[in-house]
VEXNU-504130 format. One record per atom (N, C-alpha, C): residue in one letter; y, x, z; atom name; chain. Coordinates in nm, 4 decimals. Last residue first. Layout:
<atoms>
<"A" <Y X Z> "CA" "A">
...
</atoms>
This chain:
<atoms>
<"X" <12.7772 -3.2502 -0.1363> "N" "A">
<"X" <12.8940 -3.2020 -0.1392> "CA" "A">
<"X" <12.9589 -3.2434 -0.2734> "C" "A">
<"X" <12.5476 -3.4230 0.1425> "N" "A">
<"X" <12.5929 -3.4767 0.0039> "CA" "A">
<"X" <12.7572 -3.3525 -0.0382> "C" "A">
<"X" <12.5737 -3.4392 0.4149> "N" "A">
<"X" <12.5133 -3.3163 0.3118> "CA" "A">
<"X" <12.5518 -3.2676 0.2122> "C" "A">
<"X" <12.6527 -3.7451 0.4520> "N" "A">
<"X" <12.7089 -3.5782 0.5476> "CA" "A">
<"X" <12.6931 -3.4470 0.4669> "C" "A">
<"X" <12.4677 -3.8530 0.3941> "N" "A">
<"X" <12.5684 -3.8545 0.2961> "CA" "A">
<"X" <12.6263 -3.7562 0.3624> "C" "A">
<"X" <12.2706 -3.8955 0.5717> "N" "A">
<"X" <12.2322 -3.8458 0.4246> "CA" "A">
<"X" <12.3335 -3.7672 0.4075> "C" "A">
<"X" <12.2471 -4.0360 0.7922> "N" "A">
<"X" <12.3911 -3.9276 0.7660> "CA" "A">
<"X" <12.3546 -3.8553 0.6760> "C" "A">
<"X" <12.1546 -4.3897 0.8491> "N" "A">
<"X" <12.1182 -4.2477 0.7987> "CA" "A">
<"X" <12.2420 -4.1882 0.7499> "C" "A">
<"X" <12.1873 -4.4826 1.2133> "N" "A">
<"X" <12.2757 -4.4789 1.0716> "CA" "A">
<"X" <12.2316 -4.3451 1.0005> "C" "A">
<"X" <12.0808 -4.6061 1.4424> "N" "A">
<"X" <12.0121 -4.6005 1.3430> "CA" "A">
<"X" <12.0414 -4.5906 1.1789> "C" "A">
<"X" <12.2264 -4.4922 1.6667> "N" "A">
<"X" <12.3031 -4.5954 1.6074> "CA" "A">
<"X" <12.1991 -4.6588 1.5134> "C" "A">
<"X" <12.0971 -4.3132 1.7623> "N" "A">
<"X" <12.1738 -4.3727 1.8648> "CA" "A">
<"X" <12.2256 -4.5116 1.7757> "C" "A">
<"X" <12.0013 -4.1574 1.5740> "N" "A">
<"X" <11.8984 -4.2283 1.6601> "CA" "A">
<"X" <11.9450 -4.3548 1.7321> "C" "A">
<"X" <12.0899 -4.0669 1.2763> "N" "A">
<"X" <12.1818 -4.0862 1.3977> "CA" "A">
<"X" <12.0660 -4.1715 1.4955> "C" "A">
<"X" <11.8825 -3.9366 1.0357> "N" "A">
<"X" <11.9126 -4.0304 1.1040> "CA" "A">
<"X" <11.9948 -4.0100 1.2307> "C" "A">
<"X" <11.8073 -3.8059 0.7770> "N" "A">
<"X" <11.8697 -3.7637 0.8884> "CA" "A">
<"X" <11.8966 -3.8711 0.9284> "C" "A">
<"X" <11.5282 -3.7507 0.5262> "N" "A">
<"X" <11.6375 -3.8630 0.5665> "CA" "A">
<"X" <11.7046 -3.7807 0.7274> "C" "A">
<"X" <11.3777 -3.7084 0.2140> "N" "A">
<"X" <11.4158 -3.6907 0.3328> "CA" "A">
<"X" <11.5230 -3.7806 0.3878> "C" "A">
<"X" <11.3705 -3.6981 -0.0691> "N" "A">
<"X" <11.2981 -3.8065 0.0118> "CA" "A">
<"X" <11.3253 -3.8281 0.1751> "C" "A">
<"X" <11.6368 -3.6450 -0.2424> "N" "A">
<"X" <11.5785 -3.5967 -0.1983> "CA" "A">
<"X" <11.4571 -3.7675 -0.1204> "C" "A">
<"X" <11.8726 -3.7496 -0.4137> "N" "A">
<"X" <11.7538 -3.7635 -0.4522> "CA" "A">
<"X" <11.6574 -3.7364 -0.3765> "C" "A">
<"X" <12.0850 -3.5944 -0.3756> "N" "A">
<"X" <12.1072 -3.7428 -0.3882> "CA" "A">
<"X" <11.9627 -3.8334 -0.4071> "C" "A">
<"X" <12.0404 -3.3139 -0.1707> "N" "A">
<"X" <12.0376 -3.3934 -0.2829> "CA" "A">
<"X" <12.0379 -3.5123 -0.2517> "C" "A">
<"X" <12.0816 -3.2017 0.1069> "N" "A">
<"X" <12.1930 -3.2229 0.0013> "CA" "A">
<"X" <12.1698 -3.2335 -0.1033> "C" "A">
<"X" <11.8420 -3.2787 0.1949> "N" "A">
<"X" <11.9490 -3.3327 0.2589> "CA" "A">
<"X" <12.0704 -3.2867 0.1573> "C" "A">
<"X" <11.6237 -3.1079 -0.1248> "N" "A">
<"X" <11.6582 -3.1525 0.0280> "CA" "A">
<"X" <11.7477 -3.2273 0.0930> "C" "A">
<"X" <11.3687 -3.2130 -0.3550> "N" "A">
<"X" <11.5567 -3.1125 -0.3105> "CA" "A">
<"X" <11.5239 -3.1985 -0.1128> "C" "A">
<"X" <11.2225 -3.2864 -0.5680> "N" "A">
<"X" <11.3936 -3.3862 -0.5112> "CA" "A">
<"X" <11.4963 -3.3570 -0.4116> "C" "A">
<"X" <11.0794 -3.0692 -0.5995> "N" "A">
<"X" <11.1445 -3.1728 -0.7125> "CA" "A">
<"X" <11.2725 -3.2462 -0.7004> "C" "A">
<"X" <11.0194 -2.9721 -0.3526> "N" "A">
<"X" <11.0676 -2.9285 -0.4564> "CA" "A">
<"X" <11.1341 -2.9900 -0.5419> "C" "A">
<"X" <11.0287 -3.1630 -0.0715> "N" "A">
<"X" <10.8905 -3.1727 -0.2172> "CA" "A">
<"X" <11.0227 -3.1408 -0.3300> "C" "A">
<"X" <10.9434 -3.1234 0.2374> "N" "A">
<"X" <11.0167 -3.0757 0.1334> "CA" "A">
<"X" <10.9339 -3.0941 0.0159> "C" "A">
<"X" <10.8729 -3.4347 0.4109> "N" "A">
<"X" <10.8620 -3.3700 0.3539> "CA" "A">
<"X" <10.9710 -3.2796 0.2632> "C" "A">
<"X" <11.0408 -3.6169 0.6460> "N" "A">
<"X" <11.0168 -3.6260 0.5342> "CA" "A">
<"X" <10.9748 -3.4437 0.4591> "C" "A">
<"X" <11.3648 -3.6411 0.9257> "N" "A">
<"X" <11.2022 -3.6819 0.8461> "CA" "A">
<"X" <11.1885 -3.6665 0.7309> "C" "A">
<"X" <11.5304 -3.5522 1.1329> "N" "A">
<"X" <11.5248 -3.5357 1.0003> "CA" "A">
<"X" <11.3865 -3.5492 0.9554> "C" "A">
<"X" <11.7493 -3.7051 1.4075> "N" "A">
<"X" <11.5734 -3.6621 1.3406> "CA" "A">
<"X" <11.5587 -3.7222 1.2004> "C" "A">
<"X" <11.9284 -3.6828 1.7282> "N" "A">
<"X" <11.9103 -3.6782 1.5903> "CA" "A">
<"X" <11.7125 -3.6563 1.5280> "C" "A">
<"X" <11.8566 -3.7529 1.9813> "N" "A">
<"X" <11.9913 -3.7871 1.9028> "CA" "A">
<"X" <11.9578 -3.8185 1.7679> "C" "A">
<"X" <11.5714 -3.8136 2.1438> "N" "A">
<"X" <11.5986 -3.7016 1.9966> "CA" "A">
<"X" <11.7699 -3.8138 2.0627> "C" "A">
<"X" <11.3717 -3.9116 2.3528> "N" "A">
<"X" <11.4392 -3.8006 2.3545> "CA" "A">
<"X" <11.5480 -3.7115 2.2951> "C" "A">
<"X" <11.2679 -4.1218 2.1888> "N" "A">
<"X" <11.3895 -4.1725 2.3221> "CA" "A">
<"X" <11.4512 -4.0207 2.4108> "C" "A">
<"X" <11.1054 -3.9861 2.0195> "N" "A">
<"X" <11.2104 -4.0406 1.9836> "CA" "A">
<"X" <11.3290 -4.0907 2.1360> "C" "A">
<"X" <10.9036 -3.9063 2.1811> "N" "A">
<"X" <10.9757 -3.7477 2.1324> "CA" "A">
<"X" <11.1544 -3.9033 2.1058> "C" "A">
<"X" <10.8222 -4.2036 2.2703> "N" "A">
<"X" <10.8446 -4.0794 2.3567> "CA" "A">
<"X" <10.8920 -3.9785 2.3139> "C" "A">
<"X" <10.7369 -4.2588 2.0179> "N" "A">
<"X" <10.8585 -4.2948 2.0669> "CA" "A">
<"X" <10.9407 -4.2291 2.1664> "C" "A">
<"X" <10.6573 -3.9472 1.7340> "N" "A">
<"X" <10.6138 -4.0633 1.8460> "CA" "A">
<"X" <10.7753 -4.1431 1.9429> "C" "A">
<"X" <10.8165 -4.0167 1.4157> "N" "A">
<"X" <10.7197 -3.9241 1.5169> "CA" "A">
<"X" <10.6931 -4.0518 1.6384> "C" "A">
<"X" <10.7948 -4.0084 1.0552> "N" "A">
<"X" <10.7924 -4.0412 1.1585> "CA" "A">
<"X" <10.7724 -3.9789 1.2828> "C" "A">
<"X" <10.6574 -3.8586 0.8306> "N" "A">
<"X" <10.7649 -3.9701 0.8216> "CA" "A">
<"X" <10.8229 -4.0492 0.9543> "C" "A">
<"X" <10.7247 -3.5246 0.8995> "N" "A">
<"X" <10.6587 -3.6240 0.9054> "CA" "A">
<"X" <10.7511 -3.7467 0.8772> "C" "A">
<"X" <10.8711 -3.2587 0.8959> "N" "A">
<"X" <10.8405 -3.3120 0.7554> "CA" "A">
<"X" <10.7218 -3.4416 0.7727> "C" "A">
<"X" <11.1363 -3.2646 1.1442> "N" "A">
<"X" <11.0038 -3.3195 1.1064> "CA" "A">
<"X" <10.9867 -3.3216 0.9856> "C" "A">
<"X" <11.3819 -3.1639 1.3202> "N" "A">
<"X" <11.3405 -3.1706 1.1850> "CA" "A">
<"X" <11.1815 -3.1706 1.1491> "C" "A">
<"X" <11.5348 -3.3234 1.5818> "N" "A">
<"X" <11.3896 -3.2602 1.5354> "CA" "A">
<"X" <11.3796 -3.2931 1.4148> "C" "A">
<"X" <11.7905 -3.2469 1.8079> "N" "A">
<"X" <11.7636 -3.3315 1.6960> "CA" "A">
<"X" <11.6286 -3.2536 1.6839> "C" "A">
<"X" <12.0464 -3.3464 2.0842> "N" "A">
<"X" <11.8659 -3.2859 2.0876> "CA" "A">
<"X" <11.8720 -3.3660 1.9120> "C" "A">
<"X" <12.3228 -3.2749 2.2728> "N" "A">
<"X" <12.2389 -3.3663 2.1981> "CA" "A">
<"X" <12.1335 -3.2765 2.1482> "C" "A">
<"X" <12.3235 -3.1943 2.6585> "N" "A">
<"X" <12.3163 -3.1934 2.5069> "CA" "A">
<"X" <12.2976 -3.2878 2.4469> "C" "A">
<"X" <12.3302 -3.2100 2.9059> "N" "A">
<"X" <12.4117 -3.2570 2.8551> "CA" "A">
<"X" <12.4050 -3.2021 2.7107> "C" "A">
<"X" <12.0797 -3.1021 3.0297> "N" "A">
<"X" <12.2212 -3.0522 3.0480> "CA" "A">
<"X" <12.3323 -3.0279 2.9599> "C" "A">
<"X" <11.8988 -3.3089 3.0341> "N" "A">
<"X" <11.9905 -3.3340 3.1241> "CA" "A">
<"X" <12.0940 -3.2230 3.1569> "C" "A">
<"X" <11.8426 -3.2411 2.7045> "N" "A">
<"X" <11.9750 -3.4060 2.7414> "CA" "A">
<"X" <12.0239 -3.3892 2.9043> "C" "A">
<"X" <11.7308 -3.0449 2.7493> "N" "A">
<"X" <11.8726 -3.0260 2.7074> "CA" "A">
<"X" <11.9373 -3.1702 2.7259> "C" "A">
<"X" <11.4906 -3.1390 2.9119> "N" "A">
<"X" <11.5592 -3.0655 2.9702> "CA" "A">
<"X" <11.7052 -3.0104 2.9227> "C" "A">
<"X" <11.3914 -3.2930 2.7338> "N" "A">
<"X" <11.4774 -3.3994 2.8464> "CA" "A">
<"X" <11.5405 -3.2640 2.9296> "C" "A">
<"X" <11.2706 -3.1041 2.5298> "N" "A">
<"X" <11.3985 -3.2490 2.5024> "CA" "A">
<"X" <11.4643 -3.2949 2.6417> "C" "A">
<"X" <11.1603 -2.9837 2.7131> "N" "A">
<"X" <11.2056 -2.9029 2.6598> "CA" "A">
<"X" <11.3476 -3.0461 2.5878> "C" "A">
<"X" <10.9256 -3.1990 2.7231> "N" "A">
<"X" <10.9760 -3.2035 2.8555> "CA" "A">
<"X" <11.1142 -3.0877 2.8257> "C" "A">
<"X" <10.8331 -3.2720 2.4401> "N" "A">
<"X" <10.9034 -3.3187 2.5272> "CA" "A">
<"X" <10.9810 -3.2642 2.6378> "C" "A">
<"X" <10.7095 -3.0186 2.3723> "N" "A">
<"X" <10.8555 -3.0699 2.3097> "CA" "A">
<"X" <10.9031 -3.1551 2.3928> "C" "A">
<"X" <10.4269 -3.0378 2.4984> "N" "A">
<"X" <10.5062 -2.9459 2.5469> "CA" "A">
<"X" <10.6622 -2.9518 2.4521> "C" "A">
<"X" <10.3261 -3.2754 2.3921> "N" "A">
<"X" <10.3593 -3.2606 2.5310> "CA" "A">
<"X" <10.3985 -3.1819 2.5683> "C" "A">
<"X" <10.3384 -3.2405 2.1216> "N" "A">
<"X" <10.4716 -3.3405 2.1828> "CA" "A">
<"X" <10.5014 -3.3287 2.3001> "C" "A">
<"X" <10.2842 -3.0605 1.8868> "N" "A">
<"X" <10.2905 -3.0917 2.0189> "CA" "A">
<"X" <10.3683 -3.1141 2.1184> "C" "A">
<"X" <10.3981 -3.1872 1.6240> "N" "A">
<"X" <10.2675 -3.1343 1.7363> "CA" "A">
<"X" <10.1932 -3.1229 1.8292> "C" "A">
<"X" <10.6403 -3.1000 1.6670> "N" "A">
<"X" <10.6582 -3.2435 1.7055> "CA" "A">
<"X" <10.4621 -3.1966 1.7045> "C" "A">
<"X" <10.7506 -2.8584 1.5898> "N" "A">
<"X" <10.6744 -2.8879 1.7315> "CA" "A">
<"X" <10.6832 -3.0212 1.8072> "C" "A">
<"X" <11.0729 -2.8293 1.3712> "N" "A">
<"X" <10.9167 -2.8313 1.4219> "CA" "A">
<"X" <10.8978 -2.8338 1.5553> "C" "A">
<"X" <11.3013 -2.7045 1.4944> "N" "A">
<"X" <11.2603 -2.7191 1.3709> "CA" "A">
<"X" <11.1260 -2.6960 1.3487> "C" "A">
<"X" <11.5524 -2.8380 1.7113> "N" "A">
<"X" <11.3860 -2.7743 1.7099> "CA" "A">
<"X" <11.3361 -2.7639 1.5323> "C" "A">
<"X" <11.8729 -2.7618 1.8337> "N" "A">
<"X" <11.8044 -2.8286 1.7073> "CA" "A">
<"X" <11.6557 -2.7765 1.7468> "C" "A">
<"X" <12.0975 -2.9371 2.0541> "N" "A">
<"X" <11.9472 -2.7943 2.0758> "CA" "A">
<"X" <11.8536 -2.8955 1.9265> "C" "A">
<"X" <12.4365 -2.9302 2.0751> "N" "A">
<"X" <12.2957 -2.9154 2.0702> "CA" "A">
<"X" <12.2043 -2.8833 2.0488> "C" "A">
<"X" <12.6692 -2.7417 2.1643> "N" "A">
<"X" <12.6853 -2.9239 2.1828> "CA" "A">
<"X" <12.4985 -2.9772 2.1702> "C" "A">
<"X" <12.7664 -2.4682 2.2908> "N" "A">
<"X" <12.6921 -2.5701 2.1811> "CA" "A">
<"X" <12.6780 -2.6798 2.2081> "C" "A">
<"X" <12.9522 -2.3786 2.4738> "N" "A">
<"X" <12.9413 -2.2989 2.3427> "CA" "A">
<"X" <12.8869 -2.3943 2.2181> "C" "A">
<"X" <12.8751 -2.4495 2.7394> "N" "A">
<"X" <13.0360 -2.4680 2.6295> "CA" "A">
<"X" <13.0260 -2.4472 2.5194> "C" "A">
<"X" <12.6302 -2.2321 2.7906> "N" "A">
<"X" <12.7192 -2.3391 2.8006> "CA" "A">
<"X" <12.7832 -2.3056 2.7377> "C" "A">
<"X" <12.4617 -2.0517 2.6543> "N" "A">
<"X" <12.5674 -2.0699 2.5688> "CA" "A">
<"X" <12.5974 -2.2213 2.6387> "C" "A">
<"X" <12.3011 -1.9699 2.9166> "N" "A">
<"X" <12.3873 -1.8439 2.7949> "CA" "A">
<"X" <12.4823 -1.9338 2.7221> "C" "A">
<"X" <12.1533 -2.1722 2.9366> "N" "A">
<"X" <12.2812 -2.1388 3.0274> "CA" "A">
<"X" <12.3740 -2.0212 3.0115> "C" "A">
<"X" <11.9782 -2.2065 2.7432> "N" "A">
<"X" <12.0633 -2.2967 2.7736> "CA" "A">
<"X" <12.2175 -2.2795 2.8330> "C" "A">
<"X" <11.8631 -1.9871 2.8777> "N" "A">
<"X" <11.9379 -1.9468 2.6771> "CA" "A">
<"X" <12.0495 -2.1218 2.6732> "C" "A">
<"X" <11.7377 -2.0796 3.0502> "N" "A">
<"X" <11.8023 -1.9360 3.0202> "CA" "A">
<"X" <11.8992 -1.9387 2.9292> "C" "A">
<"X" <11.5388 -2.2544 2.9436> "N" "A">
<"X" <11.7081 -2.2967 3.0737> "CA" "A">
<"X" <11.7904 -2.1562 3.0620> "C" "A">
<"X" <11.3971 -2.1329 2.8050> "N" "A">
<"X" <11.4804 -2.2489 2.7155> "CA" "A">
<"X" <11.6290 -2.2505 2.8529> "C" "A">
<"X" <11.2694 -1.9805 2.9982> "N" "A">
<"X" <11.3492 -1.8772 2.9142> "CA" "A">
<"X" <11.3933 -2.0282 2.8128> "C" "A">
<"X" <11.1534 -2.1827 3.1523> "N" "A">
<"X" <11.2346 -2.1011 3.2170> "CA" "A">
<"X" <11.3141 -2.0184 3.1311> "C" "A">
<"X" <10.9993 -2.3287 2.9573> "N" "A">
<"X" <11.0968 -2.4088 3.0505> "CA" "A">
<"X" <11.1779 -2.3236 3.1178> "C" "A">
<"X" <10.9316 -2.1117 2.6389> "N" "A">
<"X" <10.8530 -2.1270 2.8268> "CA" "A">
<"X" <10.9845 -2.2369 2.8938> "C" "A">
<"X" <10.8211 -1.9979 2.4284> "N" "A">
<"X" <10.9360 -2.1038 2.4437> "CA" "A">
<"X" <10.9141 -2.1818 2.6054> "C" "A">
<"X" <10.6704 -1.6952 2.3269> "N" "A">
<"X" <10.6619 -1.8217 2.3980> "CA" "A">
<"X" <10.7975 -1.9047 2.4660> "C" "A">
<"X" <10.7644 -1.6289 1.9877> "N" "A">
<"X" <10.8086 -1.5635 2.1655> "CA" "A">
<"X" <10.7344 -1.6775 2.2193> "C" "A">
<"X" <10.5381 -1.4937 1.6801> "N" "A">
<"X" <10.6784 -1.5203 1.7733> "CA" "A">
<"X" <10.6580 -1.5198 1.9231> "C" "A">
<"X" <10.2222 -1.6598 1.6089> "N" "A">
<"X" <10.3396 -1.5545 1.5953> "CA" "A">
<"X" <10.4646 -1.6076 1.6617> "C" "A">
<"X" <10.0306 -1.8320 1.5860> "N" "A">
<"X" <10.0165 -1.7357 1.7018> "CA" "A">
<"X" <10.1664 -1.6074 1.6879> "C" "A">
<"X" <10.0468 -2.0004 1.3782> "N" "A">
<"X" <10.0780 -2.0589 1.5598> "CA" "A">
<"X" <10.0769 -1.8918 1.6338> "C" "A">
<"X" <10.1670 -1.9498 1.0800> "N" "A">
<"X" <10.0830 -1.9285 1.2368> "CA" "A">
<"X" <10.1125 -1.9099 1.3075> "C" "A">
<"X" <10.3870 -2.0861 0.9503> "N" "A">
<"X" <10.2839 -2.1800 0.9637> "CA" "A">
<"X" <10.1999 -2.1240 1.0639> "C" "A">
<"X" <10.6783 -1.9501 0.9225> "N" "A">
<"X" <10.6184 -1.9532 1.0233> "CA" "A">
<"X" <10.4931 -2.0650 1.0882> "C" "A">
<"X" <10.6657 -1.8588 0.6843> "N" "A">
<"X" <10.6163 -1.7418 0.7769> "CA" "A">
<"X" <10.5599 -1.8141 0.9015> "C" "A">
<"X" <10.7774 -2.1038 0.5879> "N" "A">
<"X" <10.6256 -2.0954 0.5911> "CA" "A">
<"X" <10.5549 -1.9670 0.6482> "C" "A">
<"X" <11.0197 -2.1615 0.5351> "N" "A">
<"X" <10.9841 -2.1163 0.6461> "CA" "A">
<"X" <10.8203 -2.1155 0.6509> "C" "A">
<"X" <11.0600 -2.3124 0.3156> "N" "A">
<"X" <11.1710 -2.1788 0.3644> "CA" "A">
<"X" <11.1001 -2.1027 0.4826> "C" "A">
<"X" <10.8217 -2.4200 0.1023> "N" "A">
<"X" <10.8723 -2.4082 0.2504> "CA" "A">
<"X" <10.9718 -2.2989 0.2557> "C" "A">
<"X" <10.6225 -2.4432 -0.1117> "N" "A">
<"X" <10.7843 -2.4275 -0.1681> "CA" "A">
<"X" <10.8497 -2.4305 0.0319> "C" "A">
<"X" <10.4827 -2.6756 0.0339> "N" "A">
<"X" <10.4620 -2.6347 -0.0560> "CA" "A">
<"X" <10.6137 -2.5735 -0.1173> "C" "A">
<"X" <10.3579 -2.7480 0.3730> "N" "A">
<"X" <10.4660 -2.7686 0.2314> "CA" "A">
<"X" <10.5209 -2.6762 0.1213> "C" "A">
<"X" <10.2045 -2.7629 0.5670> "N" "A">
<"X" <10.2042 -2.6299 0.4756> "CA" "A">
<"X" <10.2518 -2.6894 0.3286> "C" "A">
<"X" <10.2128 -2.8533 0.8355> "N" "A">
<"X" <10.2481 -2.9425 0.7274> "CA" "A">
<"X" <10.1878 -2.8412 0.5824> "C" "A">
<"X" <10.1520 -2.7656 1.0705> "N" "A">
<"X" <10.0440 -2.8148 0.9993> "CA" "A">
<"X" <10.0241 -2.8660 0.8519> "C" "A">
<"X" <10.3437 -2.5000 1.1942> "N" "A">
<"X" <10.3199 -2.6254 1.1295> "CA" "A">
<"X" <10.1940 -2.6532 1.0864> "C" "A">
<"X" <10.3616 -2.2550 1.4017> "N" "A">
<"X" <10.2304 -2.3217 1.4101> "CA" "A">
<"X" <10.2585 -2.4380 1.3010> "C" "A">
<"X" <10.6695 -2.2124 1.6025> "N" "A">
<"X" <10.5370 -2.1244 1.4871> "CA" "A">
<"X" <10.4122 -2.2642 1.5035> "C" "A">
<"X" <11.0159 -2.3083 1.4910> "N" "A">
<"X" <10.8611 -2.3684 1.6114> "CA" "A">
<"X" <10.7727 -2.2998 1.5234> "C" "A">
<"X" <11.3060 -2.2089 1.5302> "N" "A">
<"X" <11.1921 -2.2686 1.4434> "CA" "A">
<"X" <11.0724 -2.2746 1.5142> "C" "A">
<"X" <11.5484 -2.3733 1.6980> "N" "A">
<"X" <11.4562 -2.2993 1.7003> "CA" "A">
<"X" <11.3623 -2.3317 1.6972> "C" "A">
<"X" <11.9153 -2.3131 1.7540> "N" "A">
<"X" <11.7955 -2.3869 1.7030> "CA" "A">
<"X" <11.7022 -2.3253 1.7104> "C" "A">
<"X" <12.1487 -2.4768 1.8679> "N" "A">
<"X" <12.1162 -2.3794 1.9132> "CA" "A">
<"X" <11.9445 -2.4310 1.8693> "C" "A">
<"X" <12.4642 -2.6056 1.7170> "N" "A">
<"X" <12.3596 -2.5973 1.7643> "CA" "A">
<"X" <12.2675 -2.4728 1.7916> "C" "A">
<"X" <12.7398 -2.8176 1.6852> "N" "A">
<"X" <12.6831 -2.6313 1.7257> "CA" "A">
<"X" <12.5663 -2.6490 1.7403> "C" "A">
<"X" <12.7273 -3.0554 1.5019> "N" "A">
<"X" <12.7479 -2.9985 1.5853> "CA" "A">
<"X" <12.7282 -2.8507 1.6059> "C" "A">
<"X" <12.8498 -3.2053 1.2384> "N" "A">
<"X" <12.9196 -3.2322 1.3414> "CA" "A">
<"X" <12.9384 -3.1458 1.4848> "C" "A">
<"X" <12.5362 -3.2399 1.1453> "N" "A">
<"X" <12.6693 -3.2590 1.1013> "CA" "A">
<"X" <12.7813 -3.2735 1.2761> "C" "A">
<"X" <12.2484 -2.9774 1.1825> "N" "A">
<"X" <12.3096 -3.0905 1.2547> "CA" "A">
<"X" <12.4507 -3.1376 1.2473> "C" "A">
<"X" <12.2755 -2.7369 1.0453> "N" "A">
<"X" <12.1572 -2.8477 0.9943> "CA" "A">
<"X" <12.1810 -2.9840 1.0575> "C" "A">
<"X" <12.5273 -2.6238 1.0117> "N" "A">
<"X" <12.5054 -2.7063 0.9212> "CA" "A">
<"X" <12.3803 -2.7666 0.9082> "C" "A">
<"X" <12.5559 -2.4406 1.1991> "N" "A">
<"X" <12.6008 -2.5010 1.2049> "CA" "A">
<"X" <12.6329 -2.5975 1.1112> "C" "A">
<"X" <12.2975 -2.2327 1.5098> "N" "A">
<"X" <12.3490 -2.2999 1.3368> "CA" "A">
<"X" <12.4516 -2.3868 1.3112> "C" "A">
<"X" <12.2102 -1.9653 1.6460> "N" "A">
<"X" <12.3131 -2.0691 1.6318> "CA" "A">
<"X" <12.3586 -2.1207 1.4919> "C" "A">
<"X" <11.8471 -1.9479 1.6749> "N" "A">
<"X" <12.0117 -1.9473 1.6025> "CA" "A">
<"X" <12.0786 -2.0076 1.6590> "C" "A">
<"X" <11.5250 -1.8006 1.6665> "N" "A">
<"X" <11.6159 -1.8906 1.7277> "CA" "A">
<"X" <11.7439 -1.7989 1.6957> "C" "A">
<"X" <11.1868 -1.8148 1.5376> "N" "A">
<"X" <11.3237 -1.7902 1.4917> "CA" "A">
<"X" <11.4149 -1.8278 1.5980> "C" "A">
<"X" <10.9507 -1.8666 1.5935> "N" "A">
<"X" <10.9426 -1.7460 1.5380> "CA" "A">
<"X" <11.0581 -1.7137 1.5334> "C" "A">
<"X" <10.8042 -2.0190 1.9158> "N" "A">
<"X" <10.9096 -1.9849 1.8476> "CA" "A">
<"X" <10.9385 -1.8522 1.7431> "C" "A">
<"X" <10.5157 -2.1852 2.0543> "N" "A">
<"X" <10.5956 -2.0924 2.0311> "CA" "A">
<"X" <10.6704 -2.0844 1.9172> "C" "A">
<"X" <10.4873 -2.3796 2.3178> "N" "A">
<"X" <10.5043 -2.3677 2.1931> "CA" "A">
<"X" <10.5505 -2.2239 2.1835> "C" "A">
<"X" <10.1510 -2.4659 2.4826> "N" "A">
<"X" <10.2823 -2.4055 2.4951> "CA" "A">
<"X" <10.3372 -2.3788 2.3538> "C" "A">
</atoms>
């Protein structure tokens, strides 16, 4: 089961949309320089249960266009079924991964998905430099440049 240390409404990690996000406890990544490295243990925060995600889903109809995860590619078998439950109420779905990749199954779920490590040096989605990448899933168009100010 996943659990959650943070949940927002954000509106600059996904270009374009509202989103309704939420940081996942437990990474494995332990990136060095992390914004979020409170939340590397798994055992902290709310449980992210199918009944309290449809909850909070149905708090902000109209309101958000999509459901960001930031982390809990991990564990895929409990991200998944949490992905097909905002596409079937009509969201878009993105996953910020510091992996270079994830599985196809999380992928035929995502819209969106931000890959790649934070590595200090080259910055993040709004450097020109960074290693990271945002991808449009639907199209396979990286929206780097969205960041870019």
């Amino acid at each position: 089961m996943l659990r959650f240390s943070e949940e927002q409404i954000v509106f600059q990690e996904v270009p374009g949309e509202v989103s309704l996000a939420f940081t996942i406890a437990g990474c494995p990544l332990g990136c060095k320089g992390c914004h979020s490295s409170y939340s590397w243990r798994p055992e902290i925060g709310n449980l992210l249960t199918p009944d309290y995600f449809s909850h909070r889903l149905q708090s902000y109809r109209g309101l958000i266009s999509c459901v960001l995860f930031l982390g809990g590619e991990w564990q895929a078998a409990a991200l998944l079924p949490l992905l097909v439950q905002a596409r079937h109420a009509g969201l878009n779905t993105c996953l910020y991964t510091g992996l270079d990749d994830v599985s196809l199954d999380l992928k035929q779920q995502l819209t969106y998905l931000k890959t790649g490590r934070w590595l200090e040096q080259r910055g993040g989605l709004n450097s020109r430099n960074t290693n990271q990448k945002f991808t449009d899933l639907r199209t396979g168009q990286c929206l780097n440049h969205l960041f870019i100010r």
